[in-house]
VEXLUM-85167 format. One record per residue (C-alpha): residue number from 1; chain; x, y, z. Coordinates in pm, 1 decimal, m for minus. Layout:
N
- zadren/marmi/px/py/pz
- NUM/A/X/Y/Z
...
END
This chain:
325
- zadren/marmi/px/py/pz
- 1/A/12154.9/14505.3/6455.8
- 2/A/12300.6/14693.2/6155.5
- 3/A/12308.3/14587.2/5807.6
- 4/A/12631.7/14360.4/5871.2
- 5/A/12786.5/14005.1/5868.3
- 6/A/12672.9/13783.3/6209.6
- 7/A/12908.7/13998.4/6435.3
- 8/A/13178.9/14035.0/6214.1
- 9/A/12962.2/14130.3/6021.4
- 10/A/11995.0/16950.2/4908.7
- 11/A/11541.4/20113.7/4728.5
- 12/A/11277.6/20175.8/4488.5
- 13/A/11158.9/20549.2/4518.3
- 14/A/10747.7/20565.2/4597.2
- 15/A/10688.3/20622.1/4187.8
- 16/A/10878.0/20327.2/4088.3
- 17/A/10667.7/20067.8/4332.0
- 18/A/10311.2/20245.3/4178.4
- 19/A/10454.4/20172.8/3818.8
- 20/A/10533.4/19843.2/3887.4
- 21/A/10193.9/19791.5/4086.4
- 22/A/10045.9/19926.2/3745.4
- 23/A/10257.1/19656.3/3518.1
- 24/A/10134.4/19411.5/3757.2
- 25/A/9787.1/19536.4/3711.7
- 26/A/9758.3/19537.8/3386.5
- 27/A/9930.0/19219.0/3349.1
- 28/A/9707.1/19020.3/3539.6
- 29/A/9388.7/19182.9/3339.9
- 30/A/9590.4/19010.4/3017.0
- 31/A/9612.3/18672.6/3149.6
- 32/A/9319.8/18442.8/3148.3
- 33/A/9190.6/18295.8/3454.9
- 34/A/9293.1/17973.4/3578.6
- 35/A/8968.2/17755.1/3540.4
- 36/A/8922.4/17574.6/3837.4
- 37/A/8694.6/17320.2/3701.3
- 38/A/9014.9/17222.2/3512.3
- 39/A/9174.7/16865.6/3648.8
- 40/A/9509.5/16897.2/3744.4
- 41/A/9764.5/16612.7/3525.5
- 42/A/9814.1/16276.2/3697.0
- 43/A/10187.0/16162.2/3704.8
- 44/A/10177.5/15968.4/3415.4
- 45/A/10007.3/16215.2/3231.3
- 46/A/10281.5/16457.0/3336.3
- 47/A/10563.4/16194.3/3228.8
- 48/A/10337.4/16165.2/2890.8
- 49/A/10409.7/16490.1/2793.6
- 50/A/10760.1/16477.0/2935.0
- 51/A/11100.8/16621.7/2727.0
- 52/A/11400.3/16429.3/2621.6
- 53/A/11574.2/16721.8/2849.5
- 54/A/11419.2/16615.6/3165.8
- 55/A/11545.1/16237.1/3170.5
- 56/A/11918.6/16129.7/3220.6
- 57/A/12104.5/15838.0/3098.0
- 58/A/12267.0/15618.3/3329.5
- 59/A/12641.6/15672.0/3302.1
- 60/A/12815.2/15308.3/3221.7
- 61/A/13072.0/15330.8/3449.4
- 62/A/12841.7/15379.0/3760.8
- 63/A/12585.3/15124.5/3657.5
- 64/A/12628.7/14808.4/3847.9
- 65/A/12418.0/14500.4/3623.0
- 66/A/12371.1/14214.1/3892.9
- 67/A/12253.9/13887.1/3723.1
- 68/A/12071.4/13618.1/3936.7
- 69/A/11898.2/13340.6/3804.5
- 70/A/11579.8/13485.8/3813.9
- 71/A/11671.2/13828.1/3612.6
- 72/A/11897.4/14090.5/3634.9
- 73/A/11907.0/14417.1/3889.6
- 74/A/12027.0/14763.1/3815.5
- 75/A/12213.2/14956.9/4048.7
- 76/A/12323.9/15327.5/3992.7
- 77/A/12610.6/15396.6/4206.6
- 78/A/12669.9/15740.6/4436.6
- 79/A/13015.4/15843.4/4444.6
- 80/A/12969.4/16162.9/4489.7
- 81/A/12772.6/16027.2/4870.9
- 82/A/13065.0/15701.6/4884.4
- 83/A/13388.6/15778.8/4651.7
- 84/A/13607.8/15546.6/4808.6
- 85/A/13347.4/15272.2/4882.9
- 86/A/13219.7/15321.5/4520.1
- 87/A/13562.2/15317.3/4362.7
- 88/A/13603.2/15007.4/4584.1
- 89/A/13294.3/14850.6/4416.1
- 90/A/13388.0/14924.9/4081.4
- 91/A/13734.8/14745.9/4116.2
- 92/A/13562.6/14480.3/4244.9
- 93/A/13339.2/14467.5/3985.7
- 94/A/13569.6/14480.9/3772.9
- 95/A/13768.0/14207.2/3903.5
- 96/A/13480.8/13958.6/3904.9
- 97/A/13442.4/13963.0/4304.8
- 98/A/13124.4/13879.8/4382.8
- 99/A/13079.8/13608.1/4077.9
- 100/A/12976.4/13291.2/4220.8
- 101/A/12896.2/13450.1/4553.8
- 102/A/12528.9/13472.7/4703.7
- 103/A/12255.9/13648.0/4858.8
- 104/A/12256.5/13516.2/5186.8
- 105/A/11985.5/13716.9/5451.3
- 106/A/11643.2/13865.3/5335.4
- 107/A/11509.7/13994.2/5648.6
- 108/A/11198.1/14077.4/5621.8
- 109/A/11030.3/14459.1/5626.9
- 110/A/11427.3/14542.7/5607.2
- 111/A/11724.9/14421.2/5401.1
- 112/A/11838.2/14157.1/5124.0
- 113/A/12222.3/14113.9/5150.9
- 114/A/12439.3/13965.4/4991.1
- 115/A/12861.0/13908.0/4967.3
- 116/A/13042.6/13635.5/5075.9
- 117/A/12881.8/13376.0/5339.1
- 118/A/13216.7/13244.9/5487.2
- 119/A/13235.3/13372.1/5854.3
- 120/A/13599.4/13234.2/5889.4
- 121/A/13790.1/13556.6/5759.3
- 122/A/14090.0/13271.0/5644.5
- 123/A/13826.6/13131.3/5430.0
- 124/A/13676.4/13410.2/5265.4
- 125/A/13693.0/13497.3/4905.6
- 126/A/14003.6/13764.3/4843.0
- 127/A/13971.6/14058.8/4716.8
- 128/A/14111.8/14176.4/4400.0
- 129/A/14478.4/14337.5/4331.9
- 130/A/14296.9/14680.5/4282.5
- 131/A/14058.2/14684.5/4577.5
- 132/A/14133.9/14803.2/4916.4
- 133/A/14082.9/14635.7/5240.2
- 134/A/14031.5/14938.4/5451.8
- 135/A/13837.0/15186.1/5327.3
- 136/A/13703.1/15533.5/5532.0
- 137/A/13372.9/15609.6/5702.2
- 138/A/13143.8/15772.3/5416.9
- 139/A/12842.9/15874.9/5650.8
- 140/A/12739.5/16187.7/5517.6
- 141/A/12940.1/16418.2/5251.3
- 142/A/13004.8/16818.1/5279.9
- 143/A/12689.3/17008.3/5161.3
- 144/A/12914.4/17261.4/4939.9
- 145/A/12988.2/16962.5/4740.5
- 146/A/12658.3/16811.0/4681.6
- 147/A/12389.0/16948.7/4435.2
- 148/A/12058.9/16965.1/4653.9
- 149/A/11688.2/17010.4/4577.9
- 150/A/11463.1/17042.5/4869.9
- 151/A/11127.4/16934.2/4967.0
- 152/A/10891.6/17122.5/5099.8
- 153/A/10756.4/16881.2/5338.8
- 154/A/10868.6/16815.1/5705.4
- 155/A/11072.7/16511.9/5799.6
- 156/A/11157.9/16365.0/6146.7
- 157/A/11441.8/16221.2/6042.4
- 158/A/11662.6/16528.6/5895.2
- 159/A/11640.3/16879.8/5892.3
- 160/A/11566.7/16939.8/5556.5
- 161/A/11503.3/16612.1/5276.7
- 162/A/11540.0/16633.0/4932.2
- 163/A/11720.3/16498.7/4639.0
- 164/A/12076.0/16518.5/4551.6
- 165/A/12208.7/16362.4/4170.1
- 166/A/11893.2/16178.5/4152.5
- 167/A/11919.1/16024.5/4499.4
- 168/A/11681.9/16099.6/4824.1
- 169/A/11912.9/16274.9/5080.8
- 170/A/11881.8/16480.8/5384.8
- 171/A/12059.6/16785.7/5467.7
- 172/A/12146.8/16945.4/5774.0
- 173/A/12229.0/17325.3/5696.8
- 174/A/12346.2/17430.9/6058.3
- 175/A/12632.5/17129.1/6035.1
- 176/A/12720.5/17120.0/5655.8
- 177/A/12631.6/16773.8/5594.1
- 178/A/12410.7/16559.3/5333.4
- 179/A/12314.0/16229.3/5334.2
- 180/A/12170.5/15956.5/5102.8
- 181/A/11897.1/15808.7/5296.2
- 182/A/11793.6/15479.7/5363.4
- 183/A/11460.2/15426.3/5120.4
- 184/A/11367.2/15161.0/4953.0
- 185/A/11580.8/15062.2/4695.8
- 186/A/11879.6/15219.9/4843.7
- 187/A/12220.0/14993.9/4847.2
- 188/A/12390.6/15009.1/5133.0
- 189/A/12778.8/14902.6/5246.1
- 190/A/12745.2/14642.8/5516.9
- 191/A/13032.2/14678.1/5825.2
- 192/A/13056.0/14547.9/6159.4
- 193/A/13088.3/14795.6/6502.6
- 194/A/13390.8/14995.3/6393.9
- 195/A/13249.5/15295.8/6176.0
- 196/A/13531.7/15243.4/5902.9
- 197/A/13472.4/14853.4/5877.8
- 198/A/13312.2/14861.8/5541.5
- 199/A/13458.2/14763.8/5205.6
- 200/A/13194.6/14750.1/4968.8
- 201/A/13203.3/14354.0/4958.2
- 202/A/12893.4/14281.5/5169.1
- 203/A/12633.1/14490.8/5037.7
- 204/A/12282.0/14534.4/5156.0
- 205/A/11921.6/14670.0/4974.1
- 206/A/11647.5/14858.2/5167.9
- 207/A/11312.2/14618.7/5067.7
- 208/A/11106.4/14716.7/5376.5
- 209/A/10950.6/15031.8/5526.3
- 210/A/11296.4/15295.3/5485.0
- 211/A/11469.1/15237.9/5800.1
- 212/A/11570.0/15562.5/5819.7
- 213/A/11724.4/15518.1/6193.2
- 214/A/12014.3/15398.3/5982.6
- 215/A/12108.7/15722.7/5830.9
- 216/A/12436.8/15886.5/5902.6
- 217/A/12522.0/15541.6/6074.3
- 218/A/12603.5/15360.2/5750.2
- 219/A/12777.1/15419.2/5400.7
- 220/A/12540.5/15425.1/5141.9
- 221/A/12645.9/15381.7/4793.2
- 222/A/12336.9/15383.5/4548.5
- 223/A/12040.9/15290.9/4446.4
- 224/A/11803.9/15018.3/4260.3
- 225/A/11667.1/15142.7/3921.3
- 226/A/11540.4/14789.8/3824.7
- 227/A/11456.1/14482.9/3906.7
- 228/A/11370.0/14540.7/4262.1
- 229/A/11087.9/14263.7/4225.8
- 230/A/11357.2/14011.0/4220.0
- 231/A/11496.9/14125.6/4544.9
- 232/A/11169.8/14209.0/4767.2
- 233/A/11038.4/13873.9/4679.4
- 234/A/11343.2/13640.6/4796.4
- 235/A/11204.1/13388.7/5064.2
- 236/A/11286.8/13540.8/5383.1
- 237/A/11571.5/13396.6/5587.4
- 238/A/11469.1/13155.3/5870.9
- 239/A/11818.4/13238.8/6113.6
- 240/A/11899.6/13503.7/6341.7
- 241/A/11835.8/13870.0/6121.0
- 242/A/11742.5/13715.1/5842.1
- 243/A/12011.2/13488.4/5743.7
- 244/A/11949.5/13170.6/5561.9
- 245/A/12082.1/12906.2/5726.8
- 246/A/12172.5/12653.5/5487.2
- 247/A/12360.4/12682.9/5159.0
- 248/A/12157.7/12588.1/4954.9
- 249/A/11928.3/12848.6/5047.9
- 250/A/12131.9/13101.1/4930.1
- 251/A/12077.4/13226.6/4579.8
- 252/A/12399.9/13210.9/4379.7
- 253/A/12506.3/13520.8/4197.5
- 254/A/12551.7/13485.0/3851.3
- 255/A/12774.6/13809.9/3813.6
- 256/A/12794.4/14176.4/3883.4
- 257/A/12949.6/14365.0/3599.5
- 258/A/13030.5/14751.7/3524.5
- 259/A/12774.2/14800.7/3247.9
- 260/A/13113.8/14995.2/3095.3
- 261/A/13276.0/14708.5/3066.1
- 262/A/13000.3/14528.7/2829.3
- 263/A/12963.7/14610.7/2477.1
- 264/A/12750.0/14940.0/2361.8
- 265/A/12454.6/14744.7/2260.4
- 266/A/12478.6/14479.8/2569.5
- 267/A/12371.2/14779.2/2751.9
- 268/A/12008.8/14852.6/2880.6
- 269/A/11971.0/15187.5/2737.5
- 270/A/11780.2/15325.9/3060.6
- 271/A/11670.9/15647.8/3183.1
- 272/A/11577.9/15790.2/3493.6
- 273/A/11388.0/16114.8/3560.6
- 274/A/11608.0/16424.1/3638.4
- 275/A/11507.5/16560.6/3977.4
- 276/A/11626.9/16887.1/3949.6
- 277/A/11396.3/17033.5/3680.6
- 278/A/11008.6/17163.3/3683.8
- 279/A/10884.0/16883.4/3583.0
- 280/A/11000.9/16690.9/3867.5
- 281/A/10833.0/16918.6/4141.4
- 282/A/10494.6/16900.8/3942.5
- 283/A/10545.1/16514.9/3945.4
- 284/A/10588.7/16570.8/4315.8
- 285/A/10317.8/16721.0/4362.0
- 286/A/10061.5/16520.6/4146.5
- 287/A/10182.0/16244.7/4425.4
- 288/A/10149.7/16475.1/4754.5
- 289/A/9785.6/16551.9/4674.6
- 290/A/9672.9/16307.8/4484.7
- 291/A/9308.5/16384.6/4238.2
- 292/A/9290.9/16068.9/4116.2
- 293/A/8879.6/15965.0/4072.4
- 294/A/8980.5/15765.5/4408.3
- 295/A/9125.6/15982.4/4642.5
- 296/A/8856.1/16233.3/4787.1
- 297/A/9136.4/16428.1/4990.2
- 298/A/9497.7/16523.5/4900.9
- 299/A/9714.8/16433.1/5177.4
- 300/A/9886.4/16739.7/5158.9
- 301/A/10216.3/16565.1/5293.4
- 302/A/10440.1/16352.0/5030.6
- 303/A/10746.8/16141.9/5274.4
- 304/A/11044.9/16151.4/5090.4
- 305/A/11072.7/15769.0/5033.0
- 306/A/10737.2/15767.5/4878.5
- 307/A/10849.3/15987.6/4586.6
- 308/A/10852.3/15834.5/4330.1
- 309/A/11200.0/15782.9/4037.3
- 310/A/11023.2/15689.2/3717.3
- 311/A/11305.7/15476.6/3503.3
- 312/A/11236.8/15430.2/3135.2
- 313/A/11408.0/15285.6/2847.2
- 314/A/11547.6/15498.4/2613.2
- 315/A/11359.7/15554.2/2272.2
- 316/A/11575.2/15392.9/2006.5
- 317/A/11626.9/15642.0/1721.7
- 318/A/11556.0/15518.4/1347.1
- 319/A/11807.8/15344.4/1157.3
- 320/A/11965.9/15647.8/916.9
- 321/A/11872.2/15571.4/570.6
- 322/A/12149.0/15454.3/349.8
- 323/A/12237.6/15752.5/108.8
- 324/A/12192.8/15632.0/m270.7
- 325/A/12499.0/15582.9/m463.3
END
């Protein structure tokens, strides 16, 4: 069963080729050995010496904050994966939807969920003025229009993996399609059979091993920068996938607000690591063959939901000094 309400639920002539073998030559005499004995940087070691230039803010206006009792969890929206279903989030966002509403299944080794837990479609909450009720399929999104930076490693799941705007995606070349895929972390849009029976208004989180059978079968609309612990750890639901099956199970939702729409310094001033820069790939591959003191053989293998997305907060520059009058 999907991610749903209970059943409604990336010519030269022979002379030039011998000068250039020459260059090359002589080049290579110039440069100084690599020294093998030399230990290659660990990850954080490689974010230690990171540049302001390879982290990214979090835009305001696709940062979903999601208070519960216990904390609050950051979402960073996709809309260039789900434009309609994210423009349907931020309206309802916006329009204080889900406010009072609760998490109501945390299946375990799968999804937390959470919307509204009225199965009676009479009694269920409205929606507001500026969100629609019927919304498109957003499965997978034309690969002209999505930035893509592959992975090296093999996947049974797609084609080709890799990330796309600082999401995990796949990519399949031969049809012109890319997908966000279902790893940990990733927020998905709930629906029942029909393909185009999402909204946005029941949404889902990936807290078990990436169920990535659901690609290409769901809309996906971002991910969780922080405050996954809050999520992974709910009790798990004692009803039929996961649901909890009394009310007061359910954990109420505080509110889930457009961090636009809050003041400039209510904002968490996060960042999350670019994944289309050098850096990235040598952070990749400080995880796919690991040197750690521990680990007496690189895998030689990284999955794509075990990449790491290293979020930060954002140095705070000093106060300017008041100019003397």
């Amino acid at each position: 069963m999907h991610p749903t309400r209970p059943l409604r639920l990336t010519a030269f002539a022979v002379g030039g080729i011998a000068a250039l073998a020459c260059a090359a030559s002589a080049l290579h005499a110039q440069t100084p050995a690599a020294d093998p004995a030399a230990k290659p940087k660990t990850m954080q070691e490689l974010l230690d010496a990171s540049q302001p230039s390879d982290w990214r803010a979090l835009d305001p206006a696709r940062t979903l904050y999601m208070d519960l009792p216990s904390g609050r969890v950051v979402i960073e929206l996709a809309p260039g994966f789900a434009p309609a279903h994210v423009a349907n989030i931020q309206a309802m966002a916006r329009g204080g939807y889900w406010n009072g509403l609760s998490i109501n299944r945390s299946q375990d080794n799968f999804v937390v969920q959470w919307g509204d837990p009225a199965e009676d479609e009479a009694k269920r909450k409205p929606l507001p003025k500026k969100a629609k009720a019927k919304l498109p399929a957003e499965f997978t999104r034309d690969t002209k229009k999505m930035p893509f930076t592959p992975l090296q490693d093999v996947d049974g799941w797609s084609p080709e993996v890799g990330f796309s705007e600082g999401f995990p995606a796949g990519r399949d070349a031969t049809e012109g399609r890319a997908w966000l895929a279902h790893c940990y972390g990733v927020v998905g849009a709930g629906r029942d059979i029909a393909a185009d029976s999402s909204t946005g208004a029941e949404l889902y989180v990936v807290i078990g091993q990436s169920p990535r059978q659901l690609d290409r079968n769901i809309t996906t609309v971002g991910r969780v920068v922080q405050g996954m612990e809050l999520l992974s750890v709910l009790p798990r639901g004692t009803g039929p996938l996961g649901f909890y099956e009394k009310p007061e199970q359910r954990i109420v939702i505080q509110s889930i607000r457009l961090a636009s729409d809050l003041k400039p310094n209510e904002r968490l001033p996060l960042e999350v690591l670019r994944t289309d820069t050098p850096l990235f790939a040598q952070v990749v591959e400080a995880r796919r063959n690991r040197r750690d003191d521990f680990y007496k053989r690189p895998a030689g293998h990284i999955d794509l939901c075990n990449v790491p997305l290293p979020v930060r907060t954002a140095a705070t520059p000093p106060p300017t000094p008041a100019k003397k009058r």
